[in-house]
C-alpha positions as CSV (number, residue, x, y, z in Angstrom):
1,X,0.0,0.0,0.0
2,X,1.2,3.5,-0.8
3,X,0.4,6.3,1.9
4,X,0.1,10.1,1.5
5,X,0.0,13.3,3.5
6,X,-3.9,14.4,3.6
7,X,-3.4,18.1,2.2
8,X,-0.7,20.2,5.0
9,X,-1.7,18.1,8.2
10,X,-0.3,15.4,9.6
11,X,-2.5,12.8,9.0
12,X,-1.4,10.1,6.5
13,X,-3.6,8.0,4.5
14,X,-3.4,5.4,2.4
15,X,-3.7,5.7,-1.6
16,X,-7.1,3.5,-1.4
17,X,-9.9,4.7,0.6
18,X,-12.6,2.2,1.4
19,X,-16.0,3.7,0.4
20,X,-19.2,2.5,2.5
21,X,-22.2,4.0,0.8
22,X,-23.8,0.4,-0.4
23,X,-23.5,-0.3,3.6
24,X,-27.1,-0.4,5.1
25,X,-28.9,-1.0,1.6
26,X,-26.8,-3.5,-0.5
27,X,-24.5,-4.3,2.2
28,X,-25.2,-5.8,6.2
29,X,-23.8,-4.5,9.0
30,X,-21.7,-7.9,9.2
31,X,-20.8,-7.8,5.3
32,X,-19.3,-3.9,6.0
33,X,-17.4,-5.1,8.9
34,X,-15.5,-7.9,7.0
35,X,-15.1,-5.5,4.1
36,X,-13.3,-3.6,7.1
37,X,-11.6,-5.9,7.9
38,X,-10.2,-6.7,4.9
39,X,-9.1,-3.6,3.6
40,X,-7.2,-2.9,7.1
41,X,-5.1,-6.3,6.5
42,X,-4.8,-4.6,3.0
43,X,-3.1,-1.9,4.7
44,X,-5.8,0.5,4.0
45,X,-6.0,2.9,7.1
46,X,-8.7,5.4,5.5
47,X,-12.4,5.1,5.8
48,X,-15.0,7.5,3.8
49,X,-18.7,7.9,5.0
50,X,-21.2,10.2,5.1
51,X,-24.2,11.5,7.3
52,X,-26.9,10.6,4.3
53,X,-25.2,7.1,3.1
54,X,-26.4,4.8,2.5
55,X,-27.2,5.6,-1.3
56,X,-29.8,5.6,-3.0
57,X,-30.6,8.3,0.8
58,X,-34.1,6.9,2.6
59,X,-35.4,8.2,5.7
60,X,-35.4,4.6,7.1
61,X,-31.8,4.1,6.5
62,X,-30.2,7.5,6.7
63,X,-27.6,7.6,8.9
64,X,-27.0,3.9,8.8
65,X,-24.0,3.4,6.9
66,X,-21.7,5.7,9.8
67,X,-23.7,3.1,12.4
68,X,-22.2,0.1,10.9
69,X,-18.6,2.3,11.3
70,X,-19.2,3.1,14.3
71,X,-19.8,-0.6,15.5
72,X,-17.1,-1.7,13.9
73,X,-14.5,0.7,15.7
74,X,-16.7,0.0,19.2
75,X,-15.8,-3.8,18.2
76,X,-12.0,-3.8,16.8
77,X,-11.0,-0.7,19.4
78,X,-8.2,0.5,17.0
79,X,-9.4,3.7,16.3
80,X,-6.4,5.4,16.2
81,X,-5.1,3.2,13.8
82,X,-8.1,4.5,11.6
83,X,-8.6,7.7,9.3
84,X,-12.6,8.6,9.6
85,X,-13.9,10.7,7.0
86,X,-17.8,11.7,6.9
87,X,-19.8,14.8,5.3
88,X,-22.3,17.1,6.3
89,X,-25.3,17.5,4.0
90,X,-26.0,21.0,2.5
91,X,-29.6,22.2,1.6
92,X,-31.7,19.7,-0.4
93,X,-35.5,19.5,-1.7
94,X,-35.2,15.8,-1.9
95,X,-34.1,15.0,1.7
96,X,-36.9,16.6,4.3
97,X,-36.3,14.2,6.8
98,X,-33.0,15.5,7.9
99,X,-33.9,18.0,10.0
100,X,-36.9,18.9,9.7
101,X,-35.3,19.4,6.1
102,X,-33.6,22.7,6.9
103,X,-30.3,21.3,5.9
104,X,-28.0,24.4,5.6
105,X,-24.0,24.5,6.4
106,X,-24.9,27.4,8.9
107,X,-24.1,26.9,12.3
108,X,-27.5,25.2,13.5
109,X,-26.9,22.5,11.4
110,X,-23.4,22.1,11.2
111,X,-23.8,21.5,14.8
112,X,-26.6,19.4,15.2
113,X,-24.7,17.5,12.3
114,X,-21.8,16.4,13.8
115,X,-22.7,15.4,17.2
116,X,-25.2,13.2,15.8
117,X,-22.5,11.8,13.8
118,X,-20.2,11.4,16.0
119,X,-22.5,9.2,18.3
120,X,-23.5,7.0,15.6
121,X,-19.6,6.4,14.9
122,X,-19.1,5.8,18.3
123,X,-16.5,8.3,18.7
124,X,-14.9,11.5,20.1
125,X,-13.3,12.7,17.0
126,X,-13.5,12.9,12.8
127,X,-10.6,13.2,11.6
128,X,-11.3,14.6,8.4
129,X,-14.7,16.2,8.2
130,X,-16.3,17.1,4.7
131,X,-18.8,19.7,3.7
132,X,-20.9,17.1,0.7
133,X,-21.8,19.6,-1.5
134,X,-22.1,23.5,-1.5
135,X,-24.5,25.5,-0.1
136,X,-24.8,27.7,-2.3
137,X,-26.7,26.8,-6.3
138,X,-23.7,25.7,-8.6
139,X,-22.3,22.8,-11.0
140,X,-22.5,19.6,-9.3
141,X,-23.6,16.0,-9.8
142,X,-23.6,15.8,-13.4
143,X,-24.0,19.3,-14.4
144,X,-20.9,20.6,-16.3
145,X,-21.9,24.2,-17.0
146,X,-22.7,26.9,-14.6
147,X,-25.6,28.2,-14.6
148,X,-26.0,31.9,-12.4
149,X,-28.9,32.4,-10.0
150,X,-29.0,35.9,-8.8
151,X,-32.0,35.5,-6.6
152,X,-29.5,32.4,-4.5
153,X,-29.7,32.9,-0.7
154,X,-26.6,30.9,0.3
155,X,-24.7,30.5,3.6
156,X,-21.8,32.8,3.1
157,X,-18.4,30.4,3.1
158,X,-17.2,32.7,6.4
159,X,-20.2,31.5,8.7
160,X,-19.5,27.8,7.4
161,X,-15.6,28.1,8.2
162,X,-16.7,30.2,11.9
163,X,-18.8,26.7,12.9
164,X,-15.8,24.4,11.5
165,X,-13.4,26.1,13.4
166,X,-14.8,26.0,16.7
167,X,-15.3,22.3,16.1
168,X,-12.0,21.9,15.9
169,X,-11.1,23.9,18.7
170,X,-13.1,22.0,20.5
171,X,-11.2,18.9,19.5
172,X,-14.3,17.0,17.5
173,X,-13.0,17.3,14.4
174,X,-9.2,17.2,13.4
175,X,-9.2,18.6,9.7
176,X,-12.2,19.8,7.2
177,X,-12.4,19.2,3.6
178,X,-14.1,20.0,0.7
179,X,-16.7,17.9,-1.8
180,X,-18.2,18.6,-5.3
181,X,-16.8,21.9,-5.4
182,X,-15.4,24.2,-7.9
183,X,-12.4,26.0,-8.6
184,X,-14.2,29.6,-7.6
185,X,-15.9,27.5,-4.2
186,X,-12.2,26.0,-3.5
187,X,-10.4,29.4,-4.0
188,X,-12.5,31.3,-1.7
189,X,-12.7,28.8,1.1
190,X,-9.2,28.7,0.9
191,X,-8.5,32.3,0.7
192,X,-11.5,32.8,3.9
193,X,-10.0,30.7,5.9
194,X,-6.6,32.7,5.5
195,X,-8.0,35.7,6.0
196,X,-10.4,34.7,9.4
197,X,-7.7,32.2,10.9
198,X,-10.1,29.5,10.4
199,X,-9.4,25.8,9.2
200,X,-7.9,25.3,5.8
201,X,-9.2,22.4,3.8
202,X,-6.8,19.9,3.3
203,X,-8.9,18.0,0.3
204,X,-11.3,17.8,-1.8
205,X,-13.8,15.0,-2.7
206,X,-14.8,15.1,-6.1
207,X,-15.6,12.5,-9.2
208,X,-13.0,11.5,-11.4
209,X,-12.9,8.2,-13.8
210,X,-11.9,7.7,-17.2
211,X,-15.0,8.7,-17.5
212,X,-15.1,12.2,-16.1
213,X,-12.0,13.7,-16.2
214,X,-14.0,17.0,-15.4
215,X,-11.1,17.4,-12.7
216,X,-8.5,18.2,-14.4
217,X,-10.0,21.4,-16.3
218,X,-10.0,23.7,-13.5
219,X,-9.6,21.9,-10.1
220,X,-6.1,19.9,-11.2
221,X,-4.3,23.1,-10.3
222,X,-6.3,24.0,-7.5
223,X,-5.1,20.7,-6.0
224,X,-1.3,21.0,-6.8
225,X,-0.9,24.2,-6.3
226,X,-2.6,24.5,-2.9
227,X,-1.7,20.8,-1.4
228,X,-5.7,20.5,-2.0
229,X,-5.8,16.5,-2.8
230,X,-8.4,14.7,-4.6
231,X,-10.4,12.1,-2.6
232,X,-11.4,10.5,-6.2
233,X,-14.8,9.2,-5.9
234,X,-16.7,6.9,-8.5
235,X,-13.3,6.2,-10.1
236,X,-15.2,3.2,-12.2
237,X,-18.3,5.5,-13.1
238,X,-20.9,3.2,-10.7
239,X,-19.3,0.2,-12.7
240,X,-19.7,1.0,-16.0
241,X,-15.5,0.9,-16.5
242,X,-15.7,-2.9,-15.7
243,X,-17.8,-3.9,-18.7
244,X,-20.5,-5.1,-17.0
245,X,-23.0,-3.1,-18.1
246,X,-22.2,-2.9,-22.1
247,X,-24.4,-3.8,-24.7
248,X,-27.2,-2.5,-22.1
249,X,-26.4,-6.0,-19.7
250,X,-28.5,-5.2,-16.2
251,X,-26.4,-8.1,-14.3
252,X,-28.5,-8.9,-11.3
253,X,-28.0,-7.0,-7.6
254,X,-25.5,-4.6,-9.9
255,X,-26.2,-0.7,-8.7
256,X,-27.2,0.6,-12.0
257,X,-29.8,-2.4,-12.2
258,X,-31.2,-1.5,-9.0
259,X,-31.0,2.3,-9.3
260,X,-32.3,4.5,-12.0
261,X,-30.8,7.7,-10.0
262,X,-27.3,6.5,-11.6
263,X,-28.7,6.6,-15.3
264,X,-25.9,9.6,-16.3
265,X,-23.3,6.5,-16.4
266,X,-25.4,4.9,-18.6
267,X,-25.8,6.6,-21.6
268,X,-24.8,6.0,-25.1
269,X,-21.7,8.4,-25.3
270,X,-20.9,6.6,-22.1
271,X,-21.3,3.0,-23.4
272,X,-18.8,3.9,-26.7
273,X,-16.4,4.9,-24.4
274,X,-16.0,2.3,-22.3
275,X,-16.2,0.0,-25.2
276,X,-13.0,1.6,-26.2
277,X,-11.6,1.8,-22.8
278,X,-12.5,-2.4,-21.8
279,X,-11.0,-3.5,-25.3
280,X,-8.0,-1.3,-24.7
281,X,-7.8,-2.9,-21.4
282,X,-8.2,-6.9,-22.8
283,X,-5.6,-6.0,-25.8
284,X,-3.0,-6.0,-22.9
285,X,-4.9,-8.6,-21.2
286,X,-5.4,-6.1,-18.5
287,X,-8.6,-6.5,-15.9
288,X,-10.8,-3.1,-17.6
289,X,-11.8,-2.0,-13.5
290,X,-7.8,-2.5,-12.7
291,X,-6.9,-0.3,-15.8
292,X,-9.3,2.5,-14.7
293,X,-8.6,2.6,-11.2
294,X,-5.0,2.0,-12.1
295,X,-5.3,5.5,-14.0
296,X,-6.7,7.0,-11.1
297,X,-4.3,5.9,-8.6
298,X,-1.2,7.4,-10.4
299,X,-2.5,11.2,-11.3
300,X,-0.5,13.5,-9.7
301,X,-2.9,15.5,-7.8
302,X,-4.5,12.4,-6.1
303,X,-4.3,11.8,-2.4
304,X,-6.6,8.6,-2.2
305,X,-9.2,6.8,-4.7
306,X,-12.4,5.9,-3.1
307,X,-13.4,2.3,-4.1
308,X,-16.6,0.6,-3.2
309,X,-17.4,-2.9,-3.6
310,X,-20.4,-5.1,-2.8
311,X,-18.9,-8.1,-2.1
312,X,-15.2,-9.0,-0.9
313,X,-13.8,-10.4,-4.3
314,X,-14.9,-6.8,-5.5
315,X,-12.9,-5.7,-2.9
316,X,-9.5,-7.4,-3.3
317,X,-9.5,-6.8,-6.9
318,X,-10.1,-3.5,-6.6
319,X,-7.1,-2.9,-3.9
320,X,-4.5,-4.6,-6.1
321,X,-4.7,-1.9,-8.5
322,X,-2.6,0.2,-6.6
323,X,-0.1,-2.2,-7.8
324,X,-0.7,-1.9,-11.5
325,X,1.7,0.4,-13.6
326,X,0.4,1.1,-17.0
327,X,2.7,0.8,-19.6
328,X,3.3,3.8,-22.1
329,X,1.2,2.0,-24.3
330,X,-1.5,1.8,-22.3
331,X,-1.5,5.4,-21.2
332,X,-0.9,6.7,-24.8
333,X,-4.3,4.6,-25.5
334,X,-6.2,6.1,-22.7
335,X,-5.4,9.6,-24.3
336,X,-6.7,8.8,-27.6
337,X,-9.6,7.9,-26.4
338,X,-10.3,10.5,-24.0
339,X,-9.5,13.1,-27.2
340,X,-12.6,10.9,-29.2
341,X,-14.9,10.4,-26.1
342,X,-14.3,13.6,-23.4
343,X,-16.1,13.5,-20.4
344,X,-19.0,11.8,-21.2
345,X,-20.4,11.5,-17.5
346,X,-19.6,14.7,-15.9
C-alpha cells in the first residue's frame, strides 16, 4: 500500500480509501465489517462515509451506513489506527427528513450535524470532516456548465468556516475538507480561511474516472498548487468501467440495475467509451476495472481513490490496483480515447 500526506496536516492516509455507501442497503452490517476488515489487513487505514449514506438516501436508513462504522470501531477498538472521514449535508429539496429538512452549512446545522454523527460512529473525534456539497446553487452532480442564479440565498463560506473552526477547537473534528466543489468554491474557502484564521481544507472529494476527467479542467491546479488532494470518488463511473453493463447487460443486484438515479453513467456516449476503454484494457490482457482505477491511482494531484465494492472479491481486486503500472502504451491509448470520447459522464 502506498500512503500520502492528507493536504498540509499530519494525518497520512493510504492511496485507497474504502467507500461504505452500499452499507445499510446493498450491504449488512456484518458484510461492511469484514469489508473492514479486509481492507485494514490490506493496509488501507482510510475510511470514507457520510451522514446521508447509504445511497440511493431513505429516511429509514439515513444515517446507517456511519452506524455500521461506528460498531465496527466500538468492536475492533483500534481507532487510532483509523482515518474517519464523513460529510455534512447541505440544503436539499429531496431529503426533508433531515432535520426537519432545513439542511443548511450554517451553524444550527453544522452542529446538530456532527454530534449526531459522532454518536453514531461511536467516537470523540472525525478526523477529516467534509462539507458534501455546497450551499450555495452551482455545477454539481452531473451538471458541467454553470448556470447563475442571482436570486440564490446561500450560507456565506465565512459563517460555514466560523462553525468548523470551533469544532476543531473544541477537539471533535481534526481537519475539514471540501466535496463537489469548484475552482471559484475552492479558492474562496481557501482564501476565507486565511483571511479569518479558520481551518484550511486539506482535500477535496470530487468525481474522477476515465469517465469524467472533469477534474482536471480547473480543479487539477487548484489541487497541486494548494496541497488541496483529490479524494477521487466513482473512479469506475458506478461500474460501467468494468464492462459489465455494455451492450445494455443489467447483471443482477449490480447498482445501476437496481437504481435509476445512476442513469448519467449509462448513456450512449458513455457506453462507446468504455467500449473503447474495456477492449484497450483486454488488448493488454489487462482487468478493464484494474486499468481504470490504475489511471486514477497514479495522477499526480491524487491523495486517495475511493473504491466501493459489494462483495469482498470486489474488494481485493479493486485494492491490487494500486499495484498496477500502466505501460506507455496503455496510457498513450487512454489519451486517444479521452480526445474521441471527453467526459461523457460529468
Amino acid at each position: 500500500m502506498e500512503y500520502s500526506p492528507l493536504g498540509r496536516s499530519d494525518i497520512t492516509v493510504s492511496r485507497i480509501c474504502l467507500g461504505t455507501m452500499t452499507w445499510g442497503e446493498q450491504n449488512t452490517e456484518a458484510e461492511a465489517h469484514a469489508q473492514i476488515d479486509a481492507a485494514v489487513a490490506a493496509g488501507v487505514n482510510f475510511i470514507d462515509t457520510a451522514e446521508m449514506y447509504p445511497v440511493p438516501p431513505r429516511a429509514d436508513t439515513y444515517g446507517r451506513t456511519e452506524s455500521y462504522l461506528g460498531s465496527w470501531l466500538r468492536r475492533r477498538g483500534n481507532r487510532d489506527r483509523i482515518v474517519v472521514a464523513t460529510k455534512v449535508m447541505s440544503r436539499s429539496v429531496d431529503l426533508r427528513y433531515v432535520r426537519s429538512g432545513d439542511t443548511r452549512l450554517d451553524r444550527a446545522n453544522i452542529l446538530a450535524a456532527v454530534d449526531a454523527s459522532l454518536a453514531r460512529l461511536q467516537t470523540d473525534y472525525i478526523d477529516l470532516y467534509q462539507l458534501h456539497w455546497p450551499d450555495r446553487r452551482t455545477n454539481t452532480f452531473g451538471q458541467l456548465g454553470y448556470r447563475h442564479d442571482p436570486h440564490d440565498q446561500a450560507v456565506p463560506i465565512g459563517e460555514t468556516l466560523e462553525v468548523l473552526g470551533e469544532l476543531v477547537t473544541a477537539g471533535k473534528v481534526r481537519q475539514v475538507g471540501l466535496s463537489n466543489e469548484t475552482p471559484w468554491g475552492a479558492m474562496t474557502f481557501l482564501h476565507t480561511a486565511l483571511q479569518r484564521e479558520r481551518p484550511r481544507a486539506v482535500s477535496v472529494q470530487n468525481p474522477y474516472s476515465l469517465l469524467n476527467r472533469s477534474f482536471e479542467i480547473g480543479m487539477a491546479e487548484v489541487a497541486h498548487r494548494e496541497d488541496l488532494g483529490l479524494l477521487a470518488y466513482s473512479p469506475l463511473g458506478f461500474g460501467m468501467l468494468t464492462g459489465k453493463y455494455l451492450d445494455g447487460a443489467r447483471p443482477p443486484g449490480a447498482r445501476l440495475t437496481l437504481f435509476e438515479r445512476f442513469r448519467r453513467y449509462t448513456n450512449s456516449y458513455a457506453q462507446e467509451a468504455t467500449r473503447a476503454y474495456v477492449d484497450l484494457a483486454r488488448r493488454f490482457a489487462l482487468d478493464p476495472a484494474q486499468m481504470a482505477l490504475a489511471y486514477v491511482n497514479t495522477r499526480p494531484f491524487l491523495t486517495s481513490t475511493i473504491i466501493g465494492a459489494t462483495n469482498l472479491r470486489q474488494l481485493s481486486d479493486n485494492i491490487a490496483s494500486v499495484d498496477l503500472r500502466l505501460p506507455d502504451e496503455v496510457l498513450t491509448g487512454i489519451e486517444a480515447i479521452h480526445t474521441r470520447h471527453p467526459n461523457p459522464c460529468p
